[in-house]
RODO-2510 file (C-alpha; in nm, 4 decimals, decimal comma):
residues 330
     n   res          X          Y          Z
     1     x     2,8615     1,0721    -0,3724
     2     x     2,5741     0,9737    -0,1493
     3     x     2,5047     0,9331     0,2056
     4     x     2,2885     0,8112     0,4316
     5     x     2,0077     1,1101     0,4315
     6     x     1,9655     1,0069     0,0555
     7     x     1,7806     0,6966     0,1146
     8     x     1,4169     0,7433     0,0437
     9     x     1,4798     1,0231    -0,2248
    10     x     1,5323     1,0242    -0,5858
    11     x     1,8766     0,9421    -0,7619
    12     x     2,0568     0,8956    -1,1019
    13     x     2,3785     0,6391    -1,0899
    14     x     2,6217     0,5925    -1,3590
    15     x     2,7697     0,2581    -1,3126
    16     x     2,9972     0,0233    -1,5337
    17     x     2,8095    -0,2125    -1,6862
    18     x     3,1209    -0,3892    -1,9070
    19     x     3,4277    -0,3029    -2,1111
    20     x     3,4227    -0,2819    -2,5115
    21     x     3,7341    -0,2551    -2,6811
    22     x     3,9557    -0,1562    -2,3671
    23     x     3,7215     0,0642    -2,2263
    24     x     3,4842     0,0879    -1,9631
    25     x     3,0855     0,1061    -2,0396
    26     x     2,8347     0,3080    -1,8290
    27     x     2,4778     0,3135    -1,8075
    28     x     2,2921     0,5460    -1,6232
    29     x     1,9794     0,4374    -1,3665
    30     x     1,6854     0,6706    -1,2328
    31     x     1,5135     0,5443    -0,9398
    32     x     1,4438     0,5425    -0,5485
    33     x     1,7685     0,5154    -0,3073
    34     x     1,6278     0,2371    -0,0786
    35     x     1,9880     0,1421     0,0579
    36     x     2,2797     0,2436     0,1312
    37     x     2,6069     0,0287     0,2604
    38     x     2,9621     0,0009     0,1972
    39     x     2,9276    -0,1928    -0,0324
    40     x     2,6632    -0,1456    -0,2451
    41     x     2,3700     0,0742    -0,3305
    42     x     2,0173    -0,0462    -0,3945
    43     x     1,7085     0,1473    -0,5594
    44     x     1,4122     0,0739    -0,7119
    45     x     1,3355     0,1883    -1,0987
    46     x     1,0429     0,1421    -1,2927
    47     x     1,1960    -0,2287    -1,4204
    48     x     1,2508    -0,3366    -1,1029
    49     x     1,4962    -0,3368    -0,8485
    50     x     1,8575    -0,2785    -0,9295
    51     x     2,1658    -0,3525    -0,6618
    52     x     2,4906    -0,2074    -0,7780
    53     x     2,8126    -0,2812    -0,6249
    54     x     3,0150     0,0176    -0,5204
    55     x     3,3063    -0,1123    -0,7071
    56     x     3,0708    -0,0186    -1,0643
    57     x     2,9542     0,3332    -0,9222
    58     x     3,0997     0,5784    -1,1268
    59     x     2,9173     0,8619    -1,0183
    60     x     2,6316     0,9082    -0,8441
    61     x     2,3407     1,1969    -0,6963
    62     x     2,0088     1,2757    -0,5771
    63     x     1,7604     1,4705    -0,8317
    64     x     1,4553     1,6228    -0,7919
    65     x     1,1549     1,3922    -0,6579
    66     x     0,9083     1,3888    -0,9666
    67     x     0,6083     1,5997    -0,9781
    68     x     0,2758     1,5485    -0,7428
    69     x     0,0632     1,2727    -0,9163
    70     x    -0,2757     1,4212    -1,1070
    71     x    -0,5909     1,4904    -0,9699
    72     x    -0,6978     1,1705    -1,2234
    73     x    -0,4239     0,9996    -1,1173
    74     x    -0,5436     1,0482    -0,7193
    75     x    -0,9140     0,9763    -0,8330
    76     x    -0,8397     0,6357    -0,9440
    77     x    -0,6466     0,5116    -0,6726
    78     x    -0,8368     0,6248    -0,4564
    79     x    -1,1299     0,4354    -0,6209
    80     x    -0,8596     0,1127    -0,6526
    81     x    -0,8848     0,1140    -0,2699
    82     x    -1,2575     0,1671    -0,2593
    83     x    -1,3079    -0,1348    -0,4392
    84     x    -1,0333    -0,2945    -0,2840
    85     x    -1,1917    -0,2495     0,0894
    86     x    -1,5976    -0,2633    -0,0010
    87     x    -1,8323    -0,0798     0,3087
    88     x    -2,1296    -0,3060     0,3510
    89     x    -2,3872     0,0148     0,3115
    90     x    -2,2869     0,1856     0,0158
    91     x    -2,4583     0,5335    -0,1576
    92     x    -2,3650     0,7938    -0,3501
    93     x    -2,3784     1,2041    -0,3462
    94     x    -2,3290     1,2940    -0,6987
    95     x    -1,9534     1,1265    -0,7472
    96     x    -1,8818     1,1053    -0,3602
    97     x    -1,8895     0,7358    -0,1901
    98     x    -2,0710     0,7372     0,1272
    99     x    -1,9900     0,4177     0,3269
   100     x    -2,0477     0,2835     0,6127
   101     x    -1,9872    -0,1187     0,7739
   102     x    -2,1008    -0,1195     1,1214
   103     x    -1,7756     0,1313     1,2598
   104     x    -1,5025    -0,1486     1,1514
   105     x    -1,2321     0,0574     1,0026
   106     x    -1,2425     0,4065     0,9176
   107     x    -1,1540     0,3663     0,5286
   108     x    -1,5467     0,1578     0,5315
   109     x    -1,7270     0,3887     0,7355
   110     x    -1,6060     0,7362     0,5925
   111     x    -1,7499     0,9523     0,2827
   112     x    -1,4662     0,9835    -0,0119
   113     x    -1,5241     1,2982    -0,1443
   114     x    -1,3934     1,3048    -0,5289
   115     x    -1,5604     1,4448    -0,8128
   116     x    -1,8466     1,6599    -0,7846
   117     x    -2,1311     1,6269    -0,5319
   118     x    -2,4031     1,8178    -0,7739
   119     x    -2,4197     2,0937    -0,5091
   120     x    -2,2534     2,3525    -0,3371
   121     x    -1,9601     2,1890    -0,0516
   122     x    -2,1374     2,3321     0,2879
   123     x    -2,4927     2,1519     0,1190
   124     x    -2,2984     1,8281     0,0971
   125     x    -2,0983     1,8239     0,4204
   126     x    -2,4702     1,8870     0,5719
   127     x    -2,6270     1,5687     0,3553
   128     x    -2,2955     1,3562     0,4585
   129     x    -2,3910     1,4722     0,7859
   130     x    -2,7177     1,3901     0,7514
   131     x    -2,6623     1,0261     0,6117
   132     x    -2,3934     0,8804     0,8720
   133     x    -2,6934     1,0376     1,1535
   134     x    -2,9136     0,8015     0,9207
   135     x    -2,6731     0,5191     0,9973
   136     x    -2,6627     0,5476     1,3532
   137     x    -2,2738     0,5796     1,2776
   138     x    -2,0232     0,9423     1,3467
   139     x    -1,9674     1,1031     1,0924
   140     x    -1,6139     1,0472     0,8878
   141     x    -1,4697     1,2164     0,5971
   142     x    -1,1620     1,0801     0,4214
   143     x    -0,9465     1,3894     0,2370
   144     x    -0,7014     1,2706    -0,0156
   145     x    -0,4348     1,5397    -0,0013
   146     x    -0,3742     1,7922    -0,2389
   147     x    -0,6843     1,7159    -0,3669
   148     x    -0,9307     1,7469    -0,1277
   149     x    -0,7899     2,0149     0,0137
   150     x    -1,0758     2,2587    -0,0173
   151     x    -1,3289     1,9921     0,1938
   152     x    -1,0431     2,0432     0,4609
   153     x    -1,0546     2,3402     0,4638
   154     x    -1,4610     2,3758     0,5109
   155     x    -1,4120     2,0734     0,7598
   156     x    -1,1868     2,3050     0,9816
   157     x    -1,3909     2,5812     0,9638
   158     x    -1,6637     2,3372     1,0952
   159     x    -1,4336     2,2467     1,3737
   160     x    -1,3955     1,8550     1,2564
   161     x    -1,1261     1,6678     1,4519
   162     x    -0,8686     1,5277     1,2298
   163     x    -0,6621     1,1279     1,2271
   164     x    -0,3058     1,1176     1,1848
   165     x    -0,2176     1,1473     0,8641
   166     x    -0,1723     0,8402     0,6002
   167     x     0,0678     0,7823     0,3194
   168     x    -0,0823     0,6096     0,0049
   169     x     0,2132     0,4294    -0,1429
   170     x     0,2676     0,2733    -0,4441
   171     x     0,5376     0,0776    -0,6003
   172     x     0,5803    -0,1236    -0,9523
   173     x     0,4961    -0,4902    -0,9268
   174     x     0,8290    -0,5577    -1,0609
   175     x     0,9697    -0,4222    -0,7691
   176     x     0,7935    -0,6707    -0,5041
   177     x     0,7970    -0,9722    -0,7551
   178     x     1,1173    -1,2133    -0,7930
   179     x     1,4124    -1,2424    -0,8361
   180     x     1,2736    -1,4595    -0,5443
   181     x     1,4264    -1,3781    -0,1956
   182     x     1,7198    -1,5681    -0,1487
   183     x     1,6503    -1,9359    -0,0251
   184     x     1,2882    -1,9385    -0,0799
   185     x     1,1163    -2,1733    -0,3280
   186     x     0,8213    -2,0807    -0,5198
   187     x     0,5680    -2,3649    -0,6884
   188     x     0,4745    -2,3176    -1,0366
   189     x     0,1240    -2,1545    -0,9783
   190     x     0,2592    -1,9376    -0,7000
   191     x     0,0078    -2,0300    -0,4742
   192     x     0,3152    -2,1787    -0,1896
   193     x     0,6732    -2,0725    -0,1249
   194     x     0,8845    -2,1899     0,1648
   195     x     1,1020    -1,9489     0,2832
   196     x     1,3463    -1,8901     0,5816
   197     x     1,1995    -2,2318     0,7404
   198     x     0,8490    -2,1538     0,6951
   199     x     0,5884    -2,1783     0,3859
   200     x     0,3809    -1,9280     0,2631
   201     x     0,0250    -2,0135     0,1455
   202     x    -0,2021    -1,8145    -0,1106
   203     x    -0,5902    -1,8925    -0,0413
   204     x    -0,9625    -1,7462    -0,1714
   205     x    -1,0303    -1,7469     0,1821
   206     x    -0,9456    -1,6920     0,5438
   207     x    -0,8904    -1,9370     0,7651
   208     x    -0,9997    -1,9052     1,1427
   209     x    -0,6226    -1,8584     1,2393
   210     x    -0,6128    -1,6280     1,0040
   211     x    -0,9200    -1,4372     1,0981
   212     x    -0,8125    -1,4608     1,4544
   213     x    -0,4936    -1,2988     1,3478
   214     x    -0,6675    -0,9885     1,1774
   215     x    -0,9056    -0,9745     1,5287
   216     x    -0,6458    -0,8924     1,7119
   217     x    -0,4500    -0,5957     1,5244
   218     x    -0,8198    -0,4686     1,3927
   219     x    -0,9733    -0,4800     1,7879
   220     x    -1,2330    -0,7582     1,6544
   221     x    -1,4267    -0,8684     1,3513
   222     x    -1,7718    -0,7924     1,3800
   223     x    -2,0003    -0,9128     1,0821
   224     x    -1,9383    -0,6312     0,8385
   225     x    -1,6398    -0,7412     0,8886
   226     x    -1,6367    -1,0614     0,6793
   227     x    -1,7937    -0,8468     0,3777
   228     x    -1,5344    -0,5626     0,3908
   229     x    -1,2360    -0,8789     0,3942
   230     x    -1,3984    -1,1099     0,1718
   231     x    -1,6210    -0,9353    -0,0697
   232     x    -1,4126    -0,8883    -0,3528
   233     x    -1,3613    -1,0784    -0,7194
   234     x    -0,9982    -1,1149    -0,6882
   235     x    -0,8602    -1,1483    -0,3953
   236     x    -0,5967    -1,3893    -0,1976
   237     x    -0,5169    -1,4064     0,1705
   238     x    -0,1186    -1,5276     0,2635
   239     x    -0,0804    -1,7479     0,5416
   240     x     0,2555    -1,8154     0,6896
   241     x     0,3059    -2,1407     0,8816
   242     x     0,6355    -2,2334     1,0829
   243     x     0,6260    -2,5825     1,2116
   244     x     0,1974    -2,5706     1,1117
   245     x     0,1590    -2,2773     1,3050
   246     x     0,0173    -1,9834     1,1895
   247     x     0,2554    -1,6788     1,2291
   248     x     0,2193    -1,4051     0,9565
   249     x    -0,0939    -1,3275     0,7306
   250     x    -0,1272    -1,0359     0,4551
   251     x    -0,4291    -0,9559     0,2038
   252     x    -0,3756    -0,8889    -0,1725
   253     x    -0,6892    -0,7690    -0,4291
   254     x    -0,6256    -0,7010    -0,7468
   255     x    -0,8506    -0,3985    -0,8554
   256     x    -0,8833    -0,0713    -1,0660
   257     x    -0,9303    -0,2061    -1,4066
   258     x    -0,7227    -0,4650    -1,3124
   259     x    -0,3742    -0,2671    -1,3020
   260     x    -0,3938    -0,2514    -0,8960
   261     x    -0,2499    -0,5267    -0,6294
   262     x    -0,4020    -0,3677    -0,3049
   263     x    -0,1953    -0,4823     0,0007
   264     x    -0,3241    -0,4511     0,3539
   265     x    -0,2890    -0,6087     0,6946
   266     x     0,0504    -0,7870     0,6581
   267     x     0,1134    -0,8779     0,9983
   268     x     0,3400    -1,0745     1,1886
   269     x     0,3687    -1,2525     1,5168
   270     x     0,6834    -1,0906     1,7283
   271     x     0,8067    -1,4532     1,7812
   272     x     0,8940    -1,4577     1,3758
   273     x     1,0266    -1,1456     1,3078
   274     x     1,3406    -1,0101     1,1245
   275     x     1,3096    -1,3512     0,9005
   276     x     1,1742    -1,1457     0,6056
   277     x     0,8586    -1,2746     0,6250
   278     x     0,6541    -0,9747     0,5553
   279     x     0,8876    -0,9418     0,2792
   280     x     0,8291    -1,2850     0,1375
   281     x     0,4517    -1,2717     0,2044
   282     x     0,4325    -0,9814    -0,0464
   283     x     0,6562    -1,0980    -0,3049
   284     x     0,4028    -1,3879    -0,3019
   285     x     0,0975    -1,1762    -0,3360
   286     x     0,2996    -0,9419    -0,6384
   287     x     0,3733    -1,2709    -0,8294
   288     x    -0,0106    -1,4078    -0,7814
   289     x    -0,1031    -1,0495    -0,8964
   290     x     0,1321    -1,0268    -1,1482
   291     x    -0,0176    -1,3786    -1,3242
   292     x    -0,3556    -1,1918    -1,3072
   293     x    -0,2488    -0,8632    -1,4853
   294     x    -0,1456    -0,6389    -1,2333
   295     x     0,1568    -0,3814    -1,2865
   296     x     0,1346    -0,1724    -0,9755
   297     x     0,1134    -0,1870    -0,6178
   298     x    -0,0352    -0,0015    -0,3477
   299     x    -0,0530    -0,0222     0,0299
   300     x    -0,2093     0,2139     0,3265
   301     x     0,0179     0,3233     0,6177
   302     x     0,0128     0,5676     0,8749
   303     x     0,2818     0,7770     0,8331
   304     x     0,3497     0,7750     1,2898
   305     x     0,4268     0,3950     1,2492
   306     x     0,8189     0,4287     1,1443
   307     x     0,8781     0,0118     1,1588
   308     x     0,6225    -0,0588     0,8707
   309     x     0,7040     0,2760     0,6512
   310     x     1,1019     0,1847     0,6598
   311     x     1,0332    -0,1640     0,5526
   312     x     0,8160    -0,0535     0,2640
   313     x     1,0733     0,1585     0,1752
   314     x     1,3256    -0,0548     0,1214
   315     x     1,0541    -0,2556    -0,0362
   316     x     1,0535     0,0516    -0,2970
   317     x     0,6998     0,1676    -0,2596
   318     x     0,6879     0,5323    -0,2559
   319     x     0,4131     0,8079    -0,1371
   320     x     0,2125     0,8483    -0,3914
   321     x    -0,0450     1,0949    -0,1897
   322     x    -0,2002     1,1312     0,1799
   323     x    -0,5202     1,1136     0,3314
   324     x    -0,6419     1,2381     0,6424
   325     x    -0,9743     1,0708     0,8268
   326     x    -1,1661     1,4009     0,9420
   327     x    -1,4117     1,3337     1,2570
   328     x    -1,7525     1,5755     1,3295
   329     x    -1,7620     1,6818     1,6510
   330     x    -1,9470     1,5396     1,9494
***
């Protein structure tokens, strides 16, 4: 059977699902182990999430995690979160992104180097180089892991300081979207839900609370700012109010051809806490996305802060890939 250490990893369960003609019926489930108690077992599978009572567990075991996702498969999330976070200054080097927004935010001010860069990988480190000098600005380089492994590489040999490392996650929309967390109520066009005493509130644009909000954990919101927030097609920004004051906020665009809900600065105040909040927040976002196409999720998280990867966990998003933000030297 399972224990603890499983959570996080990939399982099969065989559970009892009825009884036809005096005997028991199983069905088997592949998924994500996202929890673990006495009495029950929780994972998330590409339909959704699925709880299963202990009592129905007939057998059950970890398999092998599936294989590491494409290089296509990196390439267009990667591009997803591009468009889902848009630098004010914006070129190109062959397929690389070169972006920059006044410093705010590493993911806007950091070259993206997929695809080819129609020359040879020193000559475009030197014209990356080159531009960010252009801009006044460091230079930053952004490596999504496996794949960019061989800029890494010339990026050490250059002596480039390197982030802490962040996990791209991803997770089905049907995962995040109802059955609706227990107690809430959701209006017709998703756009409020009340929940645990407080009410949730999808808008095309930030409020000064929220703003004020995102100032805070981001250090300030300088004018590039606003574009890299703001500037994309579809977007909506949660508010959380208990009692009319603002106390949790979270970002959702929906991008990449449409499929993608990107999810980003879901905060909330320490006064409302461990009310599932957060939780609620982005089951509001998945349904809002989920009415405009969507079918999969993905967030940004740096793999050091242990509170927000458990509770996306248990959420059922899963690493997809990493990235590491590589820094020239002084």
């Amino acid at each position: 059977m399972l224990r603890e250490q499983d959570v996080g990893h990939r399982i099969v369960v065989r559970r009892r699902v009825g009884v036809r003609g005096g005997r028991p019926v199983y069905s088997d489930a592949l998924g994500e182990l996202v929890e673990l108690t006495e009495t029950h077992l929780t994972l998330t599978t590409r339909q959704g999430r699925l709880h299963v009572p202990m009592a129905d567990v007939h057998r059950a075991k970890r398999v092998p995690a599936t294989r590491r996702p494409t290089a296509a498969a990196v390439v267009e999330l990667e591009l997803a979160a591009d468009e889902a976070w848009p630098a004010l200054t914006r070129d190109r080097l062959g397929d690389w992104l070169l972006r920059a927004a006044g410093g705010w935010t590493g993911r806007a001010n950091s070259a993206l180097p997929v695809g080819d860069p129609d020359r040879p990988l020193p000559a475009a480190l030197d014209a990356v180089e080159r531009w960010y000098a252009g801009q006044g600005q460091p230079a930053l380089v952004n490596t999504p892991l496996p794949l960019a492994a061989p800029v890494g590489a010339e990026l050490d040999r250059r002596g480039w300081d390197t982030r802490p490392p962040v996990l791209v996650q991803t997770a089905p929309l049907a995962a995040l979207t109802p059955p609706t967390p227990a107690g809430a109520v959701l209006d017709p066009a998703g756009a409020v839900m009340e929940l645990a005493g407080a009410v949730i509130e999808l808008a095309g644009a930030p409020t000064d609370d929220w703003l004020a909000v995102a100032a805070g954990r981001k250090g300030g919101l300088p004018d590039a700012a606003r574009h890299v927030l703001t500037a994309v097609d579809q977007i909506r920004f949660a508010h959380v109010y208990d009692a009319g004051t603002l106390v949790a906020i979270g970002r959702g665009t929906v991008t990449g051809q449409g499929r993608w809900l990107g999810l980003c600065l879901i905060e909330v105040l320490p006064a409302a806490r461990r009310r599932g909040l957060a939780a609620g927040l982005i089951g509001a976002l998945a349904q809002w996305a989920g009415s405009a196409g969507a079918t999969d999720a993905f967030l940004q998280v740096e793999q050091r802060n242990g509170p927000a990867v458990a509770l996306y966990r248990k959420l059922g998003f899963t690493t997809h890939h990493t990235y590491r933000t590589r820094v020239a030297p002084h």
